[in-house]
C-alpha positions as CSV (number, residue, x, y, z in Angstrom):
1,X,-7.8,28.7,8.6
2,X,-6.8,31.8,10.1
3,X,-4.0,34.6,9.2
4,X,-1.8,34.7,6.3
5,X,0.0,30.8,7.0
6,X,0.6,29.0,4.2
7,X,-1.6,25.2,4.7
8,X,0.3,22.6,5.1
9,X,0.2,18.9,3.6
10,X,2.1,15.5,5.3
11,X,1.2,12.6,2.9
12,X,0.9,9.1,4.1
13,X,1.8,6.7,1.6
14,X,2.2,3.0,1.5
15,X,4.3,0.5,-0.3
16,X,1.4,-1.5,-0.5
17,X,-2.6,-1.8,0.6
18,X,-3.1,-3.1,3.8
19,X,0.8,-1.5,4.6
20,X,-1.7,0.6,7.4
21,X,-2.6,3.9,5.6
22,X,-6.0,4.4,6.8
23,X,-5.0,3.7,10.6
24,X,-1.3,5.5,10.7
25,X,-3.6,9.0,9.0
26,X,-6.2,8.3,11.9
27,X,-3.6,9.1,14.2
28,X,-2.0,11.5,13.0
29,X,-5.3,14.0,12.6
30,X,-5.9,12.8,16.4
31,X,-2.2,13.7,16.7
32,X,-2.2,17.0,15.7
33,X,-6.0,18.3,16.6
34,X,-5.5,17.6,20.5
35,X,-2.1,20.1,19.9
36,X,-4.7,22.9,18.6
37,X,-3.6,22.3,14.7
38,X,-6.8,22.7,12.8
39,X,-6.6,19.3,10.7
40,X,-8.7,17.2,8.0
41,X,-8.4,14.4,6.2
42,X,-8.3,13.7,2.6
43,X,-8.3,10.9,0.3
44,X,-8.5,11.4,-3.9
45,X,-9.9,7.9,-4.4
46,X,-11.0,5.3,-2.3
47,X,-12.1,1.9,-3.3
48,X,-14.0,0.6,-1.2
49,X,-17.8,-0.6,0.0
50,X,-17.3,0.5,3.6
51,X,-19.3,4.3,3.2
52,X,-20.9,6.4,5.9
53,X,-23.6,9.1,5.1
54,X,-22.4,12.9,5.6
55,X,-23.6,16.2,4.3
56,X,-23.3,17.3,1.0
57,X,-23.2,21.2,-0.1
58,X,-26.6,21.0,-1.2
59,X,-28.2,20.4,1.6
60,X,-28.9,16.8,1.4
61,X,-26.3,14.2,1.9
62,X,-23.4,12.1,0.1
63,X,-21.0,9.4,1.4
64,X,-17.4,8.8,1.7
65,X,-15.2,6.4,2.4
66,X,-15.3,4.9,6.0
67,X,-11.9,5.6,6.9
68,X,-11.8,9.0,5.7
69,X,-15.2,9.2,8.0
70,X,-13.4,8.3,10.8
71,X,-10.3,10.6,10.1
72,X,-12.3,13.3,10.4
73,X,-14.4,12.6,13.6
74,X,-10.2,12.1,14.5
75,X,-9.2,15.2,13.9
76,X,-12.0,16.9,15.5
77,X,-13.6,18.5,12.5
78,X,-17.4,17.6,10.7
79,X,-17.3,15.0,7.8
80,X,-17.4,16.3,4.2
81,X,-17.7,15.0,0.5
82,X,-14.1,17.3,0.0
83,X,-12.6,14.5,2.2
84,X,-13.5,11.8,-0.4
85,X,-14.1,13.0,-3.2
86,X,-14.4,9.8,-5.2
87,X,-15.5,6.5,-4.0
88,X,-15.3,3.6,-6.4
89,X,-17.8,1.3,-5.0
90,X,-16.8,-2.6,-6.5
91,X,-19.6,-4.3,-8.1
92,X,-18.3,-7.3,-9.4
93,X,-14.6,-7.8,-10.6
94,X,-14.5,-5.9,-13.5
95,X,-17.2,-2.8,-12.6
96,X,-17.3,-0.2,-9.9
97,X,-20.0,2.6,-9.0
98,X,-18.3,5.6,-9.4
99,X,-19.5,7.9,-6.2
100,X,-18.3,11.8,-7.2
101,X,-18.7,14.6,-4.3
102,X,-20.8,11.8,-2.4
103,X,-23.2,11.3,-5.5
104,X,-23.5,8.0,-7.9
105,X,-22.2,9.4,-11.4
106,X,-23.8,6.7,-13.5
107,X,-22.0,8.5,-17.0
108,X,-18.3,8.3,-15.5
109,X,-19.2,4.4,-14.5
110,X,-19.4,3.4,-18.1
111,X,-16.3,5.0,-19.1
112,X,-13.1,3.2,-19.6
113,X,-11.2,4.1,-16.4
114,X,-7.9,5.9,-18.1
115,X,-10.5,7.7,-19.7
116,X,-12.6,8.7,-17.2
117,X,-9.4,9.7,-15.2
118,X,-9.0,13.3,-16.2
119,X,-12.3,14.2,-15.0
120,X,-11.7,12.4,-11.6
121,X,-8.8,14.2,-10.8
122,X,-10.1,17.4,-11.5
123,X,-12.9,17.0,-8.9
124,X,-10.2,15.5,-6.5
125,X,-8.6,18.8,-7.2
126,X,-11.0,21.0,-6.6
127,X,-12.4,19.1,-2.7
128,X,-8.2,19.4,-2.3
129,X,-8.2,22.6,-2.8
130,X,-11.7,23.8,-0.9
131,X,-9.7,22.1,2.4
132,X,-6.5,23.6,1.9
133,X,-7.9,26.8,2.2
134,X,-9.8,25.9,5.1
135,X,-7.6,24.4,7.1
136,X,-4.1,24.5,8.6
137,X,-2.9,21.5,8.1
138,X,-4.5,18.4,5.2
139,X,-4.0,14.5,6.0
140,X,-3.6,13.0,2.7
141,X,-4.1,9.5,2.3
142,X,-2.6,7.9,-0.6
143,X,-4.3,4.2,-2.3
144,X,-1.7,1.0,-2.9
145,X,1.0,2.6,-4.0
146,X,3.1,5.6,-5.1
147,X,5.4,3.1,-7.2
148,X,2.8,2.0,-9.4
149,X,5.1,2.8,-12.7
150,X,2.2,1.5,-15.1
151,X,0.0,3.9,-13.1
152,X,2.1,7.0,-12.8
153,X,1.0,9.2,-15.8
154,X,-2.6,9.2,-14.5
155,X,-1.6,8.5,-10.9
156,X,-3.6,11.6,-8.8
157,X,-4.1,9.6,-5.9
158,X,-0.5,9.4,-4.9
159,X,1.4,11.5,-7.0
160,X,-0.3,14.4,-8.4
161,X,-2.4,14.9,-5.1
162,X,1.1,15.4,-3.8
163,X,1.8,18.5,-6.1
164,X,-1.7,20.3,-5.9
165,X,-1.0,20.5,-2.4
166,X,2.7,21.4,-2.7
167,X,1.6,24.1,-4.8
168,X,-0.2,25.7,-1.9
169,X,2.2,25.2,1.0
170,X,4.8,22.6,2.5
171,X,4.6,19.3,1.9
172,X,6.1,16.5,3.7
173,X,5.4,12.8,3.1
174,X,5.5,9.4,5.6
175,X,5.9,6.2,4.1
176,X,4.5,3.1,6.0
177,X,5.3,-0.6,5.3
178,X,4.2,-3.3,6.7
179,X,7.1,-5.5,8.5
180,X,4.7,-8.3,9.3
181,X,4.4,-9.7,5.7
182,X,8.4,-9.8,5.1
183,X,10.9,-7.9,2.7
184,X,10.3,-4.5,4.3
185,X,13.5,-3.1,3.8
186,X,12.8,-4.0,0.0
187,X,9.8,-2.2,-0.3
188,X,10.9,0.5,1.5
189,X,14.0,1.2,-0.8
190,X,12.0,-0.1,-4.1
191,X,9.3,2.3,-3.4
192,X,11.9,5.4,-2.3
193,X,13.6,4.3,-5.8
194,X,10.6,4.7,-8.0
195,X,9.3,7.6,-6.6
196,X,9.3,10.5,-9.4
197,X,12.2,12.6,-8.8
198,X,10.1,15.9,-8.0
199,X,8.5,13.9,-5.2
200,X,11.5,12.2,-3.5
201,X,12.7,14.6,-1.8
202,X,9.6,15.3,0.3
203,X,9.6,12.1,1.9
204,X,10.7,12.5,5.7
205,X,10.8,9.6,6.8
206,X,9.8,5.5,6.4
207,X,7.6,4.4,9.1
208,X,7.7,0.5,9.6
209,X,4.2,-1.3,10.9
210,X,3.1,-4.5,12.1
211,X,6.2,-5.2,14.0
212,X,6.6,-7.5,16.8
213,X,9.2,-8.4,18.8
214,X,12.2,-6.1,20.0
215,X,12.8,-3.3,18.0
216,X,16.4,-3.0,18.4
217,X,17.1,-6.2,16.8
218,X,16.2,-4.2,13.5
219,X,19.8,-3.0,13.7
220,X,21.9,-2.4,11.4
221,X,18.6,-2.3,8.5
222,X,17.2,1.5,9.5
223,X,21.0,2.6,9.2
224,X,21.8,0.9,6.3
225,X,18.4,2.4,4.7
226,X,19.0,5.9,5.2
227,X,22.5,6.1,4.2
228,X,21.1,4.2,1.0
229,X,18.2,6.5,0.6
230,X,18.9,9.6,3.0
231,X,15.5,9.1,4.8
232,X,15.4,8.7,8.0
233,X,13.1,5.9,10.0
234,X,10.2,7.7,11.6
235,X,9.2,5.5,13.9
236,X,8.5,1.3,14.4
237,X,4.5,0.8,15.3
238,X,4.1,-2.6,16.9
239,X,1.5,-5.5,16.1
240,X,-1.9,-4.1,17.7
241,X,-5.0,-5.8,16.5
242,X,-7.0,-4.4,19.6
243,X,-7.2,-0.7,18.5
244,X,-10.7,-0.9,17.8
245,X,-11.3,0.9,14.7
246,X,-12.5,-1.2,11.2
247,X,-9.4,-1.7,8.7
248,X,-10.7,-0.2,5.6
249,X,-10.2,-4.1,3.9
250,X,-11.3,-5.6,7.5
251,X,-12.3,-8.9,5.9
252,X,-9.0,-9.6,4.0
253,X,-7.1,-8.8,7.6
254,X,-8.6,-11.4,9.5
255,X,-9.8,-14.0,6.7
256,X,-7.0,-16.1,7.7
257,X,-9.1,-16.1,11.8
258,X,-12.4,-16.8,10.4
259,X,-12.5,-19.7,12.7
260,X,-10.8,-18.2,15.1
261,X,-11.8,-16.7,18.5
262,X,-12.2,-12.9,18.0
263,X,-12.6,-10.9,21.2
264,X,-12.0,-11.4,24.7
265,X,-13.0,-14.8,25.4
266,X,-10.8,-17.0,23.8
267,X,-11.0,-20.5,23.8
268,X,-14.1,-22.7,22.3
269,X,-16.6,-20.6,24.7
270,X,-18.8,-17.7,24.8
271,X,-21.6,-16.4,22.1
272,X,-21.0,-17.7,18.6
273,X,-22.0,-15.3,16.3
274,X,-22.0,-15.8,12.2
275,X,-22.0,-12.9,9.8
276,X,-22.3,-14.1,5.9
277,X,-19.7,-13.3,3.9
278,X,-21.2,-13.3,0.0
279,X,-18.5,-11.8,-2.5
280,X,-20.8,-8.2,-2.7
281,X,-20.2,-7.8,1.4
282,X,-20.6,-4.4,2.1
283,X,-20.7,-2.3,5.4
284,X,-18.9,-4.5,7.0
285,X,-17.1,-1.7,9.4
286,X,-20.2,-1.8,11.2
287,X,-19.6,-5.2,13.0
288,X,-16.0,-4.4,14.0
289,X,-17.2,-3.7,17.6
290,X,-18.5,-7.1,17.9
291,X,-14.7,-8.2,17.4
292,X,-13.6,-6.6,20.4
293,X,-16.7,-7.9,22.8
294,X,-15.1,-10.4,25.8
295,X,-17.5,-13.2,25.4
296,X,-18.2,-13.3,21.7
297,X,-16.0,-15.2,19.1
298,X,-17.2,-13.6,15.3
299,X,-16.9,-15.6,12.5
300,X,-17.0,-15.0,8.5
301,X,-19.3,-17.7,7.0
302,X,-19.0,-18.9,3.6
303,X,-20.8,-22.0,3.9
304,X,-23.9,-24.1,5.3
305,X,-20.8,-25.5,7.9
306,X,-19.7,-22.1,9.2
307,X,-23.6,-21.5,10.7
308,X,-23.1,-24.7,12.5
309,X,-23.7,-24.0,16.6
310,X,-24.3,-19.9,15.8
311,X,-26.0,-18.5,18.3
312,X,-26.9,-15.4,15.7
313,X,-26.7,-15.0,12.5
314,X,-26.3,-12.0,10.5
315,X,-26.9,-11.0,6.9
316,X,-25.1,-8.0,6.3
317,X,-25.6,-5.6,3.7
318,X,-24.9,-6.3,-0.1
319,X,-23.4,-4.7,-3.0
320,X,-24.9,-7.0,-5.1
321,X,-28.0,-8.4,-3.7
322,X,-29.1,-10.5,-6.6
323,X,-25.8,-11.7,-7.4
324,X,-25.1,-12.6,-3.9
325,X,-28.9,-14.4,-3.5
326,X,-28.0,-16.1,-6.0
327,X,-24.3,-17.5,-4.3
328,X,-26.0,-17.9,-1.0
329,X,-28.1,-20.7,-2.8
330,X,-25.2,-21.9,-4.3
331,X,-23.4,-22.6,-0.8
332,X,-26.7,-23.9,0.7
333,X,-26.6,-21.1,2.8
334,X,-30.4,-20.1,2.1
335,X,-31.1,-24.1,3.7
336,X,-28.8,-23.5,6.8
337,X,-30.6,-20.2,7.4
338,X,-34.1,-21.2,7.8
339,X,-33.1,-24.1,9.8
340,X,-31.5,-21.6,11.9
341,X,-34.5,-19.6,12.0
342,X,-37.0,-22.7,12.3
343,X,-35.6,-23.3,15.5
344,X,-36.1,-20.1,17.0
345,X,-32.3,-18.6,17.0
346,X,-32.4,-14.9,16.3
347,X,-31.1,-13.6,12.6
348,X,-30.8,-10.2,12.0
349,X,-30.4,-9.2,8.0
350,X,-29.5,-5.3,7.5
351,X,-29.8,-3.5,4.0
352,X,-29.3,-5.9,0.9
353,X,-29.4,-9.0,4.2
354,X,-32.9,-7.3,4.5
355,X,-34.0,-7.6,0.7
356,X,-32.9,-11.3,0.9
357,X,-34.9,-12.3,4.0
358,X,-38.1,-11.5,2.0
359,X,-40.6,-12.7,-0.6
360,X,-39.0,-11.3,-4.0
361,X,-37.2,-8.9,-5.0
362,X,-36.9,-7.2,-8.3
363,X,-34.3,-5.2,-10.4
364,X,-36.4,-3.9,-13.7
365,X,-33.7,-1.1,-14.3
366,X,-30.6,-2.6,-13.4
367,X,-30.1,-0.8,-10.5
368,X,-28.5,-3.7,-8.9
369,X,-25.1,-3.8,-8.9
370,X,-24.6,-7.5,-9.6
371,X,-26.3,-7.2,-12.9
372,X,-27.6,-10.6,-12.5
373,X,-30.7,-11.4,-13.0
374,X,-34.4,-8.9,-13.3
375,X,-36.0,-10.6,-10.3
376,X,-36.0,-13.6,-7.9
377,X,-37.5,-14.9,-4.8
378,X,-36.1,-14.2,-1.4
379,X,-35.3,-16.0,1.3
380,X,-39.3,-16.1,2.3
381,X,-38.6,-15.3,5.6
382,X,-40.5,-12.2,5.9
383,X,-43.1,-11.2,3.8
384,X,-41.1,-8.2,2.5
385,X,-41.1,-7.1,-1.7
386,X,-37.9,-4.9,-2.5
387,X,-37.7,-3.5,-5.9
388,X,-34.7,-1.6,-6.9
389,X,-35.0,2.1,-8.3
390,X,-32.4,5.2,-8.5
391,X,-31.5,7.4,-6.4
392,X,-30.0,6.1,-4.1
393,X,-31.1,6.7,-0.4
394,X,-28.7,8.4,1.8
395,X,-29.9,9.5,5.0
396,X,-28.6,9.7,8.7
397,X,-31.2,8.8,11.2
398,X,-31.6,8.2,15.1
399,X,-34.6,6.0,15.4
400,X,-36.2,4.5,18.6
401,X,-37.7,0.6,18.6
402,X,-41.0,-0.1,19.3
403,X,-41.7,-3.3,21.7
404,X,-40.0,-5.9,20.2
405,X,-41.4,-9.8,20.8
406,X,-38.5,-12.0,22.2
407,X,-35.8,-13.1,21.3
408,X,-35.3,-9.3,20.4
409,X,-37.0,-7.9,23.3
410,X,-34.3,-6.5,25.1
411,X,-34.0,-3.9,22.1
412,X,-37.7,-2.7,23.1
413,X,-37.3,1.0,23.1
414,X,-33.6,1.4,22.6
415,X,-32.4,4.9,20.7
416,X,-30.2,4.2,18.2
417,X,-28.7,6.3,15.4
418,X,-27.3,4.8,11.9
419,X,-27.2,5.6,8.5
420,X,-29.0,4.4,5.3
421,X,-27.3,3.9,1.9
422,X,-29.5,1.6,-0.5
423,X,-31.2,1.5,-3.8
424,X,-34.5,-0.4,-3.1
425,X,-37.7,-0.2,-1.7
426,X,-39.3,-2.5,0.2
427,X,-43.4,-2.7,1.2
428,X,-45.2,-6.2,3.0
429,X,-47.1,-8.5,0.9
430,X,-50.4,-7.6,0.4
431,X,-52.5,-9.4,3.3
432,X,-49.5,-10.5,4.9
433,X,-48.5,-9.1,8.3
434,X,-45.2,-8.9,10.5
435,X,-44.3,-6.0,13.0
436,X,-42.5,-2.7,11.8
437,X,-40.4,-2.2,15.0
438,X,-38.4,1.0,13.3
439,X,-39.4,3.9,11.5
440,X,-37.0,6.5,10.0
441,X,-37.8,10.1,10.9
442,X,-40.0,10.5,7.6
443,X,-42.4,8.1,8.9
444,X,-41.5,5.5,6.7
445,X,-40.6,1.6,8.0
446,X,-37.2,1.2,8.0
447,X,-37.4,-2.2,10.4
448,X,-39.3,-5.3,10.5
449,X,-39.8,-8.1,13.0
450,X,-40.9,-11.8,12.7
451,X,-40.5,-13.9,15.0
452,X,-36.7,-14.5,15.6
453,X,-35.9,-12.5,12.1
454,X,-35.2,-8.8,12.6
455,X,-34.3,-7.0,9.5
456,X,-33.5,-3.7,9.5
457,X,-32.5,-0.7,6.7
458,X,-30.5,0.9,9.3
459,X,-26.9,0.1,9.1
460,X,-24.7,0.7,12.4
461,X,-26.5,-1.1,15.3
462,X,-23.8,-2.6,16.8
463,X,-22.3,1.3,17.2
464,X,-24.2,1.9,19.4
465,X,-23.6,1.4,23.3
466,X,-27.0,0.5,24.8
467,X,-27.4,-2.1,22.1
468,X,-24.2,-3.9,23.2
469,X,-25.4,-3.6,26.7
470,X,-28.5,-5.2,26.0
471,X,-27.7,-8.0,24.1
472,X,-24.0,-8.6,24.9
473,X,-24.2,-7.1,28.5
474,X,-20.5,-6.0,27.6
475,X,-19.2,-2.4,27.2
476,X,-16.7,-1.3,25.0
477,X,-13.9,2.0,25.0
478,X,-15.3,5.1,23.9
479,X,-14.7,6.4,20.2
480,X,-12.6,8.8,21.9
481,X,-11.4,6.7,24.5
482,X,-9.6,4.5,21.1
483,X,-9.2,8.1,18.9
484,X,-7.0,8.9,22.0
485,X,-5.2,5.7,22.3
486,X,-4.1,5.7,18.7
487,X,-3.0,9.3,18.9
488,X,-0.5,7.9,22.3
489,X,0.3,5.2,20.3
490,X,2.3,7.2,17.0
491,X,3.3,9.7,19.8
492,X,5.1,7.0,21.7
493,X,6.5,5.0,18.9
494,X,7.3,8.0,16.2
495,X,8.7,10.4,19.1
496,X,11.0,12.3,16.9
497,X,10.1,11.4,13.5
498,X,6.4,13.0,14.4
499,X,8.7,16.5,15.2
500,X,10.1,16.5,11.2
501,X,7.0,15.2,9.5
502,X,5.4,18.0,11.0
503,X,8.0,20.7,10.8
């Protein structure tokens, strides 16, 4: 940040997740860097298992939170740990890693969390601060809610984030429903109502999202609402499921299409591809591309019947690979996979889909997060041993593949860059052989081919343009080409109510 201007803050909050946050603060950094305001994004807390590997002040690396990854490359600016400064990572429903400055803080995990609140907020504080002083203008993201009342004593997501930043400059605040789900002028006035008094009066304006139809017919609602509240309607943002950037809860948005038709092809043709979706699903931003690919319908599978006619199959990475193993057995998903395999259909597992595919896998520590059981056989696809150990590995890497043996071929010395973040280590059975098709740029195997089973410890294939065009012979718009679209979007639709959230 340059001269003596004070930084400025505009606060996006929700009345609820999924009320389109992550997406409406995209914009906005897109918004205001293409007008020469030097931006950044920031989020307290996230909760989420969506992560992407970026530097860390000591010269290795940490991760954040997807969306707050994607924010930044939005608004122009490199991707910090200060952007997310804690990530709580869901093991199973009643644990979380707890990821502080992009680093697993094992000690904070085994606190209660009212406890273990205090020293969260005061390293949100501190990456809140670092930025403000950087930068002209800060993004904030709130979580949920700001009307959490339960909450609001400890609340420095939403609320006290709001006054560390006030403290340092001007503060405005949008507050984005979404119309889709019903009762939006309800939440809208509900929320305005129990916002703390200090905080009120910063709001500028209520943005609604999700809407289809006409716009006008919202008439008299907006008017009604701000001579209730005072607060003007920003903006309406219509019903656009084609933006192409992951919703930081992606599959909770489109559970309800799992058998639906995803892309352009529509109908009961084109390539049927399955991705496994075990309770610990993690990484799952990395397939969003495939969503948007004309000629490919995407499905979630949660069962031996959801594999049925797949063309691929993918094990995605896990959260909880032990615990999940375990599920996929349950479903007689491990049954549905071999015979998937047996017949010569390619599979392709990625991190904790990776561990699965092989031998055994063992968890003598605890490292894994399921916390189920200390070691179990794999899928026996591959003749892969994974045993979990601390640290975790976080590493960017742009790899090349070596000759791949069909049905994989057309990857044969394709360039692609991803991003590692896993706990285990994994070596081939003793005597056993299969083809390492992907090193990482220590040397060390980070990919292994089988026959039709690829596996790789790379996460973010799909991201990458040559492998669409060689296996899906599709193309898809640019990250800029959607960064761009998004920012015309809120400029179309907000119009004035971008002028006084910015003034």
């Amino acid at each position: 940040m340059t001269g003596a201007r004070r930084p400025r803050t505009l606060v996006v909050w929700g009345t609820s997740s999924g009320a389109g946050k992550s997406l409406l603060a995209t914009a906005l950094c897109r918004w205001a860097a293409r007008r020469g305001i030097d931006v950044a994004p920031y989020k307290a807390q996230n909760m989420s298992n969506n992560a992407r590997v970026v530097p860390h002040p000591d010269g290795g690396s940490g991760e954040i939170g997807s969306a707050q990854y994607w924010q930044a490359l939005a608004a122009r600016v490199p991707p910090t740990v200060d952007m997310n400064p804690v990530l709580l990572k869901p093991e199973r429903d009643t644990a979380s890693q707890v990821v502080v400055h992009g680093r697993v803080a094992p000690a904070l995990a085994a606190q209660p969390w009212r406890e273990r609140s205090a020293e969260l907020a005061a390293a949100a504080r501190a990456s809140l601060a670092r930025l403000l002083a950087r930068h002209e203008l800060v993004v904030v993201e709130g979580a949920g809610s700001p009307a959490e009342i339960n909450l609001a004593d400890c609340d420095y997501v939403n609320l006290d984030a709001a006054r560390w930043a006030r403290a340092a400059g001007p503060l405005r605040a949008l507050l984005v429903c979404d119309i889709d789900r019903g009762g939006a002028f309800a939440h809208l006035y509900g929320t305005w109502r129990l916002l703390p008094d200090d905080l009120r009066g910063h709001l500028a304006g209520f943005v609604l999202n999700k809407f289809r139809g006409d716009a006008a017919l919202l008439a008299p609602g907006p008017q009604q609402l701000e001579a209730l509240t005072g607060v003007p309607l920003a903006g309406v943002l219509p019903m656009w499921r084609d933006h192409g950037l992951p919703d930081e809860d992606a599959l909770a948005e489109h559970d309800g299409a799992a058998h639906r038709p995803s892309g352009g092809s529509g109908g009961s043709g084109g390539l049927r591809i399955a991705v496994v979706a075990a309770p610990g699903l993690s990484n799952l931003d990395e397939f969003e591309p495939l969503r948007h690919l004309s000629g490919v319908r995407l499905r979630w599978a949660r069962s031996a019947a959801d594999l049925a006619g797949a063309e691929l199959v993918v094990l995605p990475g896990s959260k909880a690979t032990l615990a999940d193993l375990a599920w996929l057995r349950a479903q007689r998903l491990d049954v549905a996979i071999a015979a998937h395999a047996a017949a010569g259909r390619p599979l392709l597992g990625v991190c904790g889909g990776l561990q699965m595919l092989g031998h055994t896998l063992h968890d003598p520590d605890g490292v894994d997060g399921g916390g189920a059981v200390a070691a179990a056989p794999g899928l026996g696809l591959l003749p892969l041993v994974t045993r979990f150990a601390a640290p975790k590995r976080l590493s960017r890497q742009r790899a090349r593949f070596t000759p791949l043996a069909p049905p994989w071929q057309a990857l044969s010395g394709v360039e692609v860059e991803g991003y590692e973040i896993r706990c285990g280590r994994t070596d081939i059975v003793a005597g056993a052989a299969a083809d390492v098709i992907l090193h990482a740029s220590d040397g060390s195997p980070i990919g292994w081919q089988r026959g039709p089973v690829l596996a790789l410890y790379l996460h973010g294939l799909f991201e990458t343009p040559e492998v669409i065009g060689r296996l899906f012979g599709g193309n898809l718009p640019s990250l800029e080409q959607r960064l761009e679209a998004l920012a015309d979007a809120v400029e179309r639709h907000l119009g004035v109510g971008l002028a006084r959230a910015f003034e």
